[in-house]
Every structure is written in C-alpha cells, then in structure tokens.
Biopython code that builds the backbone (N, CA, C, O; Angstrom):
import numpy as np
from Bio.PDB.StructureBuilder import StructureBuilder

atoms = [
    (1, "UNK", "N", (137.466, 120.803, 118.733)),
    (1, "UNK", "CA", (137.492, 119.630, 119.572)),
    (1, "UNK", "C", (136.719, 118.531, 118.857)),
    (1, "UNK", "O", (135.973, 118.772, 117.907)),
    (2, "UNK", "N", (136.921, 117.351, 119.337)),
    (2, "UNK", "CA", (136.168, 116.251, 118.758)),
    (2, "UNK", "C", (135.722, 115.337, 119.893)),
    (2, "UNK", "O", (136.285, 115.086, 120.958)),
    (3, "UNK", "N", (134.495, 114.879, 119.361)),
    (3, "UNK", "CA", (133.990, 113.820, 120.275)),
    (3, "UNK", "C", (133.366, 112.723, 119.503)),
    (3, "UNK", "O", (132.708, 112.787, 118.464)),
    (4, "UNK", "N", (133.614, 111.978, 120.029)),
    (4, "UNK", "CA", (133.432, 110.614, 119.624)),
    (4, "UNK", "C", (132.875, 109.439, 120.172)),
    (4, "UNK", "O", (133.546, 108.827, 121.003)),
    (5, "UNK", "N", (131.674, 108.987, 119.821)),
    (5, "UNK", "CA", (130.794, 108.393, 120.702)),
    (5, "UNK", "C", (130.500, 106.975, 119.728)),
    (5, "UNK", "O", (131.258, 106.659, 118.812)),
    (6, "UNK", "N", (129.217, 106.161, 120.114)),
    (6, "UNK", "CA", (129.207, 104.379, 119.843)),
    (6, "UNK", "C", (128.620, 105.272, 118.554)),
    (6, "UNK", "O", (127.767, 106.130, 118.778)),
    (7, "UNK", "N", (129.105, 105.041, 117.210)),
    (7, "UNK", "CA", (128.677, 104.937, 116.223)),
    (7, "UNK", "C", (128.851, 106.667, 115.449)),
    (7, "UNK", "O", (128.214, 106.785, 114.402)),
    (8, "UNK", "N", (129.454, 107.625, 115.799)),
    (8, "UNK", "CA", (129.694, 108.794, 115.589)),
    (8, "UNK", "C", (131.010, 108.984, 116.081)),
    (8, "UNK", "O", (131.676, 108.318, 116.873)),
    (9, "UNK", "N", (131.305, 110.251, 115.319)),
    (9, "UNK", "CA", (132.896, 111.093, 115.305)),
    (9, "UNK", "C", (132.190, 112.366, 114.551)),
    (9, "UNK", "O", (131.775, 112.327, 113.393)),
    (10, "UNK", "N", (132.115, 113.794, 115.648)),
    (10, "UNK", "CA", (132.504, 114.768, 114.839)),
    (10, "UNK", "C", (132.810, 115.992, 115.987)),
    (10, "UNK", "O", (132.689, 115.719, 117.181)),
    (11, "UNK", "N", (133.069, 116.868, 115.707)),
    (11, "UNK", "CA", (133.630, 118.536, 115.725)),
    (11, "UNK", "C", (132.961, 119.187, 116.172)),
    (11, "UNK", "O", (131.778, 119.135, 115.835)),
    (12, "UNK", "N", (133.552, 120.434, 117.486)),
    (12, "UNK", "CA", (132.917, 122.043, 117.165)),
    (12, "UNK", "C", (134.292, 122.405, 117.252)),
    (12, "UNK", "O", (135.372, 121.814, 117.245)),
    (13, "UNK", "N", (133.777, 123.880, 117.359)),
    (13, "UNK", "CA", (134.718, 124.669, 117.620)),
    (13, "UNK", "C", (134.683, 125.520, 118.643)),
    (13, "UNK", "O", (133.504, 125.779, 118.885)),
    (14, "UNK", "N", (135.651, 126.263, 119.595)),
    (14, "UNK", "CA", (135.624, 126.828, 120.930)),
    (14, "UNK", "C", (136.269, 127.862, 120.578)),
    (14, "UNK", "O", (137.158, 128.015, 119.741)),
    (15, "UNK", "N", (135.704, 128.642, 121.355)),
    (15, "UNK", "CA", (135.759, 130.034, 120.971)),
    (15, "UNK", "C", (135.516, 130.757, 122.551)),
    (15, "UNK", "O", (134.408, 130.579, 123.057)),
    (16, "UNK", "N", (136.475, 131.511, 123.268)),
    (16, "UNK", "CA", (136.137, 131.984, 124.822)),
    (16, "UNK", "C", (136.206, 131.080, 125.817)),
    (16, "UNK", "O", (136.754, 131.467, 126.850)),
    (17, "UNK", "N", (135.700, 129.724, 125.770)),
    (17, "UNK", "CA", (135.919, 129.122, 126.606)),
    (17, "UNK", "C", (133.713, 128.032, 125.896)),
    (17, "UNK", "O", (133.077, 127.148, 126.469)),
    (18, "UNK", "N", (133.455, 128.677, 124.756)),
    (18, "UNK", "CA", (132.218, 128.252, 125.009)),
    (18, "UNK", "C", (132.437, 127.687, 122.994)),
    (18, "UNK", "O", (133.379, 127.841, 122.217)),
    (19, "UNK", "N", (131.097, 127.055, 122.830)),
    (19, "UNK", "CA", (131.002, 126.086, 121.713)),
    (19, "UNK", "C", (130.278, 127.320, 120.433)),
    (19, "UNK", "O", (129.122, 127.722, 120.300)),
    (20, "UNK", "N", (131.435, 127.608, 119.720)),
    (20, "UNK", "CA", (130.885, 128.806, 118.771)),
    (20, "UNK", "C", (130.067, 127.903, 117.244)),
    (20, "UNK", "O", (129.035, 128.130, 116.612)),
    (21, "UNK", "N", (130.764, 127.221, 117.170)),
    (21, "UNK", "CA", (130.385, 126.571, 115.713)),
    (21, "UNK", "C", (130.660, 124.962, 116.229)),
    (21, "UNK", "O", (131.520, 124.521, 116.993)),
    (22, "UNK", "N", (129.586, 124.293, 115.500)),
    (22, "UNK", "CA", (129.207, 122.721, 116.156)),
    (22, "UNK", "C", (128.251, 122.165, 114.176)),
    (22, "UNK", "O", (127.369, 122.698, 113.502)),
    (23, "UNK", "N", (129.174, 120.801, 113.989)),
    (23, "UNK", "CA", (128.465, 120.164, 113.354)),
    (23, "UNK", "C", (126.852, 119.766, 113.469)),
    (23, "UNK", "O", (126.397, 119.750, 114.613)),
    (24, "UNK", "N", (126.049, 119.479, 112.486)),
    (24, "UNK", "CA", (124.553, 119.366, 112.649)),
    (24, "UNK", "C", (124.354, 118.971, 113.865)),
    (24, "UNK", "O", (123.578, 119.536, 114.636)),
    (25, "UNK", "N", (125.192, 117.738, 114.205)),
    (25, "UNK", "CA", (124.656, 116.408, 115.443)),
    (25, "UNK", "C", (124.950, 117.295, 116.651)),
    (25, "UNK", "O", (124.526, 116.747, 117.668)),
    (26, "UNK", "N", (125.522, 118.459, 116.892)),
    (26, "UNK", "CA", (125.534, 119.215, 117.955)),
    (26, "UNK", "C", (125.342, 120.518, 118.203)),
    (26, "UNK", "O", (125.770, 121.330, 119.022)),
    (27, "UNK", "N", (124.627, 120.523, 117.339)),
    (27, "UNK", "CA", (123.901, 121.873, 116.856)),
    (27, "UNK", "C", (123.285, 122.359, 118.517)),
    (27, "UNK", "O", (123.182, 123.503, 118.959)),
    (28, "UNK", "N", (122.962, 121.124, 119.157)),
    (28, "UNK", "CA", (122.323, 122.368, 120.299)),
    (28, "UNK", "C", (123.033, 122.592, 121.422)),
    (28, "UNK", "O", (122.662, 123.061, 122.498)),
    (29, "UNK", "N", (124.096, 122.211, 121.067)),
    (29, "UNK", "CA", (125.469, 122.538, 121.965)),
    (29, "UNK", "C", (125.791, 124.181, 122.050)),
    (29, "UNK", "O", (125.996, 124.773, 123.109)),
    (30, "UNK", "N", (125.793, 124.880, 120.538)),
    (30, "UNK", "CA", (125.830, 126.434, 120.551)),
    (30, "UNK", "C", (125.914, 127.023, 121.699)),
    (30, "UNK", "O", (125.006, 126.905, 122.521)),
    (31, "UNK", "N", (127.208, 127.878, 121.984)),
    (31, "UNK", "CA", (126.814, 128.914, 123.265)),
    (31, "UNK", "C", (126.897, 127.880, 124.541)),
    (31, "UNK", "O", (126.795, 128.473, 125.615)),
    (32, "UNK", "N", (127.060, 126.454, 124.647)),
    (32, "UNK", "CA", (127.445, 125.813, 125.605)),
    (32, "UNK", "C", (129.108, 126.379, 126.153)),
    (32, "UNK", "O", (129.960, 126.790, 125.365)),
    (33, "UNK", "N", (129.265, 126.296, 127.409)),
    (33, "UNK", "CA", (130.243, 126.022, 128.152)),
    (33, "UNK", "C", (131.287, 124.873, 127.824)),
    (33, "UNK", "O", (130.821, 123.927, 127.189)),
    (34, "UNK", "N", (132.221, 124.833, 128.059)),
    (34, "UNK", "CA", (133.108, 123.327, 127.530)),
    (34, "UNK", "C", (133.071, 122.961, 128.535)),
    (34, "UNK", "O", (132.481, 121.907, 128.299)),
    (35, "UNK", "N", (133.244, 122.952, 129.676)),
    (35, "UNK", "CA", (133.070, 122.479, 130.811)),
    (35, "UNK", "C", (131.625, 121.361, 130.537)),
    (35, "UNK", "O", (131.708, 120.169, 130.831)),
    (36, "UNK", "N", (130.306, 121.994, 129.921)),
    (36, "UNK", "CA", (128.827, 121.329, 130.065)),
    (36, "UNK", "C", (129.065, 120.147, 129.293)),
    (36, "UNK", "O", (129.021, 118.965, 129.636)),
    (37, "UNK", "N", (129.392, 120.817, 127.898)),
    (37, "UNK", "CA", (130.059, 119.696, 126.860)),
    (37, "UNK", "C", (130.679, 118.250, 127.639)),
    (37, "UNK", "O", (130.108, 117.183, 127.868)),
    (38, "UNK", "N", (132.073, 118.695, 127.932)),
    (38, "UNK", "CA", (132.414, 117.923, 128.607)),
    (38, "UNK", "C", (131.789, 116.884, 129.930)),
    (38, "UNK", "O", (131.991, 115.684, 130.116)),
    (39, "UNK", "N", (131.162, 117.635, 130.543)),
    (39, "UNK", "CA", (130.488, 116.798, 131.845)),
    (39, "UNK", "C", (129.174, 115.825, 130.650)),
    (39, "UNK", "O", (129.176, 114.649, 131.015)),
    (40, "UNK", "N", (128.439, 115.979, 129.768)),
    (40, "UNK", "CA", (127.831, 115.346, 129.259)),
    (40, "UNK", "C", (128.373, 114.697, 128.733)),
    (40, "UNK", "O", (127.727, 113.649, 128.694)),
    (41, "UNK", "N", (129.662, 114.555, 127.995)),
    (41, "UNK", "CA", (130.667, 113.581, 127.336)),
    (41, "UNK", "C", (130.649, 112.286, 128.057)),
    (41, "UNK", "O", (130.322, 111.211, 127.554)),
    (42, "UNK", "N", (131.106, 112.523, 129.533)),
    (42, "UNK", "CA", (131.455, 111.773, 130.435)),
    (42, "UNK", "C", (130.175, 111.052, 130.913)),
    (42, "UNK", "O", (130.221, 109.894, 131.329)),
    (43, "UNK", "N", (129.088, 111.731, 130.847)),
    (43, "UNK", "CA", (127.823, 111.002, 131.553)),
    (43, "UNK", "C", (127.640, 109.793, 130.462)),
    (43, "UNK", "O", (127.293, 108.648, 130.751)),
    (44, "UNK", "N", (128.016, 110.397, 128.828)),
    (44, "UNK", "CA", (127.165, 109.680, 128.137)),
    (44, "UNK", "C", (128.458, 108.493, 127.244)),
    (44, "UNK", "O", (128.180, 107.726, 126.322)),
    (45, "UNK", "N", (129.807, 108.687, 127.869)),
    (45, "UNK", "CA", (130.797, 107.855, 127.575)),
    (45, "UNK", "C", (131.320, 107.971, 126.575)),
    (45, "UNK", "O", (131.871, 107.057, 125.961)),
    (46, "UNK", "N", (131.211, 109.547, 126.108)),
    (46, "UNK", "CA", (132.045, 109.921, 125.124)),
    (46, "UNK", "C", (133.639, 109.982, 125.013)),
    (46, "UNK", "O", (134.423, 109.932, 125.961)),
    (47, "UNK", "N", (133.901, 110.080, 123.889)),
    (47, "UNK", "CA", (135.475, 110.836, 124.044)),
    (47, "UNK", "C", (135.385, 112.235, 123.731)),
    (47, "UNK", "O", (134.741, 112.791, 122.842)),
    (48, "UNK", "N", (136.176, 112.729, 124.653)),
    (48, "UNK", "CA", (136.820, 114.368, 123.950)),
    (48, "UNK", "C", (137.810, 114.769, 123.859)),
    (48, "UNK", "O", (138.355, 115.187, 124.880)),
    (49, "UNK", "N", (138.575, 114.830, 122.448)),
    (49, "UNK", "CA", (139.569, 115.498, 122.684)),
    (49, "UNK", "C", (139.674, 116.786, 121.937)),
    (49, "UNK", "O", (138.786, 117.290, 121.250)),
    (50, "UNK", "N", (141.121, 117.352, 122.204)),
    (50, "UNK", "CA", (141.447, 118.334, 121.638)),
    (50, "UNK", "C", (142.074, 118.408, 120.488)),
    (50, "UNK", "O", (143.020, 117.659, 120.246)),
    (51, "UNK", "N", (141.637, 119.318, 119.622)),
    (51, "UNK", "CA", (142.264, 119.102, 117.730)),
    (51, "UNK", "C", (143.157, 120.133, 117.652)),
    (51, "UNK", "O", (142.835, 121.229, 118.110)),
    (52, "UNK", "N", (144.153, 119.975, 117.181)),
    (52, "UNK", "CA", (144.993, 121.112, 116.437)),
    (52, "UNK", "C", (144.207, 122.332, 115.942)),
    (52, "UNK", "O", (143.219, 121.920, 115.335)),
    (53, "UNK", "N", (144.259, 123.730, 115.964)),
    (53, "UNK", "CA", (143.752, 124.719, 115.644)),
    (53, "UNK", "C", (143.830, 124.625, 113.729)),
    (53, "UNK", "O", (144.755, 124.983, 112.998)),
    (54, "UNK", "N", (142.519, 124.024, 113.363)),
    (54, "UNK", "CA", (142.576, 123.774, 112.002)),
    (54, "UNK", "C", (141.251, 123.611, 111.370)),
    (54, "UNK", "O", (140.447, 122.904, 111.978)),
    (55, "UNK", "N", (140.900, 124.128, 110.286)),
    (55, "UNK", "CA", (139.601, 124.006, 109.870)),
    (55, "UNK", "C", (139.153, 122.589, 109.534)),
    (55, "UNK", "O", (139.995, 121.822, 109.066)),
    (56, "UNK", "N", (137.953, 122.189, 109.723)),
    (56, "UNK", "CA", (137.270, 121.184, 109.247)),
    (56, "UNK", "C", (136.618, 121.142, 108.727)),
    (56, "UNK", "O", (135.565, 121.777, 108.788)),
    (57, "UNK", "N", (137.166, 119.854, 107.472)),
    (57, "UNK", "CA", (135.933, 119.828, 106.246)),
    (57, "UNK", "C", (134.703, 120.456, 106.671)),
    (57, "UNK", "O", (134.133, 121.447, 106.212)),
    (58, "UNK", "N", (134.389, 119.673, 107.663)),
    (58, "UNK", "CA", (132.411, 119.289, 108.029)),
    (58, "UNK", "C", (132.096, 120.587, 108.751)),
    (58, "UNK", "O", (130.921, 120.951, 108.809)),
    (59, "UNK", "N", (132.936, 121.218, 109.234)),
    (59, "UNK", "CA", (132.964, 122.817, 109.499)),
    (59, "UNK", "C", (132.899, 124.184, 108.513)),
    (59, "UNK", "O", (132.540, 125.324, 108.805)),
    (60, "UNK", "N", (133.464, 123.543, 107.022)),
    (60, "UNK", "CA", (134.132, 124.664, 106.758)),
    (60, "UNK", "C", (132.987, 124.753, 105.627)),
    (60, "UNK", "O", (132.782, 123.662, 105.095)),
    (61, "UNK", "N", (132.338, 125.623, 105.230)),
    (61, "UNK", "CA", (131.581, 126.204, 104.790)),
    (61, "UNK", "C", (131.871, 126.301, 103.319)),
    (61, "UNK", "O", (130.973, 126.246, 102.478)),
    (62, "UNK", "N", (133.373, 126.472, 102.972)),
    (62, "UNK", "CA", (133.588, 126.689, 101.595)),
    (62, "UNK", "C", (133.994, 125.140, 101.122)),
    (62, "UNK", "O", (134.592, 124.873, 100.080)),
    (63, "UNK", "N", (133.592, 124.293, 102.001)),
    (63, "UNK", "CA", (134.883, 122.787, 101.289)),
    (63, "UNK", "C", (133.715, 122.266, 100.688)),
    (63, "UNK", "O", (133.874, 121.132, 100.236)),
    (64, "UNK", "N", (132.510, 122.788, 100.539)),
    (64, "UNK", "CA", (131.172, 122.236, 100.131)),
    (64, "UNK", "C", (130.740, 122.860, 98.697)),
    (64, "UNK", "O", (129.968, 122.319, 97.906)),
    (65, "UNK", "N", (131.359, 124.048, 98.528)),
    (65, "UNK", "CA", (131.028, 124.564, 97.101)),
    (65, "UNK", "C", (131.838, 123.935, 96.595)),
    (65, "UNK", "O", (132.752, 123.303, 97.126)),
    (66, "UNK", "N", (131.398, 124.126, 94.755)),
    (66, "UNK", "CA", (132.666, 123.653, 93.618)),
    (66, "UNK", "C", (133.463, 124.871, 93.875)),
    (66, "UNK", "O", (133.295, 125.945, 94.453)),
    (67, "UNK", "N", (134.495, 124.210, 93.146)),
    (67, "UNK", "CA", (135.551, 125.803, 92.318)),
    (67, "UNK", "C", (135.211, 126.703, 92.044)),
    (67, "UNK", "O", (133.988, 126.777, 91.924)),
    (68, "UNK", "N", (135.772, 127.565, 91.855)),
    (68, "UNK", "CA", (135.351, 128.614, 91.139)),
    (68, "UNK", "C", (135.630, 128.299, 89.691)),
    (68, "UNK", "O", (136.441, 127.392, 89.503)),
    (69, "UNK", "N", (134.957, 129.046, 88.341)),
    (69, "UNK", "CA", (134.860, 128.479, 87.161)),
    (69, "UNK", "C", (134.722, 129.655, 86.649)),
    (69, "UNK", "O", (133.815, 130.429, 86.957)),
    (70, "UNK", "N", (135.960, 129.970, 85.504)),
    (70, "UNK", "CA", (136.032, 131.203, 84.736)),
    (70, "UNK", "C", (134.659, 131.571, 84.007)),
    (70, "UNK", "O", (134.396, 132.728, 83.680)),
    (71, "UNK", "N", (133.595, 130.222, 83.725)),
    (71, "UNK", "CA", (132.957, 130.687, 82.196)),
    (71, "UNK", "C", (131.579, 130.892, 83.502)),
    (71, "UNK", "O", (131.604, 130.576, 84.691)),
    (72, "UNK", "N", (130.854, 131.313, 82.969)),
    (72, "UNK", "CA", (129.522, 131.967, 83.469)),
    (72, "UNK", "C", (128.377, 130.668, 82.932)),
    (72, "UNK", "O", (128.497, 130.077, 81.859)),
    (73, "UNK", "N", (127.393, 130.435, 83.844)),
    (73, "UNK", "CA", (125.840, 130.167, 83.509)),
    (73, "UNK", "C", (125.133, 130.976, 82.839)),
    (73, "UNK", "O", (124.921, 132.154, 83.128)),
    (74, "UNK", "N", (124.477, 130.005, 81.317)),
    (74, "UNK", "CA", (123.517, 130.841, 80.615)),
    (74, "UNK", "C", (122.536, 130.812, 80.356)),
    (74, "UNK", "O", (122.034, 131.746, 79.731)),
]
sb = StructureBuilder()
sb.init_structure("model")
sb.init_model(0)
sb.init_chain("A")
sb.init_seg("    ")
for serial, (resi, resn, name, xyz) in enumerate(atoms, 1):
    if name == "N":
        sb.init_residue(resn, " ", resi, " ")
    sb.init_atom(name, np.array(xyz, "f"), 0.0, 1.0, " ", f" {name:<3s}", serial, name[0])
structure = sb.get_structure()
C-alpha cells in the first residue's frame, strides 16, 4: 500500500490483514492493523491507496546491493 502525505510518498506491505514490512518513515506502524493505519491516514489527511502485489525498490532489500561480480576482493 502507499500513503502519501504534505511532502512524503512511501510503502508497507500487508500481510493478514496487518502491516508486515513498512519503509523507515513507518517503521512504527509494524504489526499495526490496516484498519489503525488507515483511521490515522484520515485523521492526519493522508492518502491511501492500494498497489499492485509487487516489490518495492525502498522495500526490497536486494535493489540496494551491487551485482554480483565474478572476480573476488583481495
């Protein structure tokens, strides 16, 4: 999902019905309800929507390493 607020745009991810994986800025969202998410969206005049089932850069853990590289460090 994404939310998008005065000066920000980013991501978690939902998992059960609750917030499994969340960019830094919502890091203390974790283990939230979407429902809570949501009702705070609205208090605080966010947007929320829903994303296509798809990884995100700012999510994805491997889009942050280099390549892989045949020759070795010596």
């Amino acid at each position: 999902m994404r939310i998008t607020g005065p000066g920000f745009s980013t991501t978690f991810v939902v998992r059960d019905g609750r917030v499994a994986r969340a960019s830094p800025l919502l890091a203390y969202m974790k283990g939230w309800k979407v429902e809570r998410v949501v009702a705070l969206g609205r208090r605080r005049g966010w947007t929320i929507t829903q994303q296509p089932e798809a990884t995100c850069a700012s999510l994805d853990r491997t889009a942050s390493r280099p390549p892989p590289s045949s020759t070795t460090a010596k």
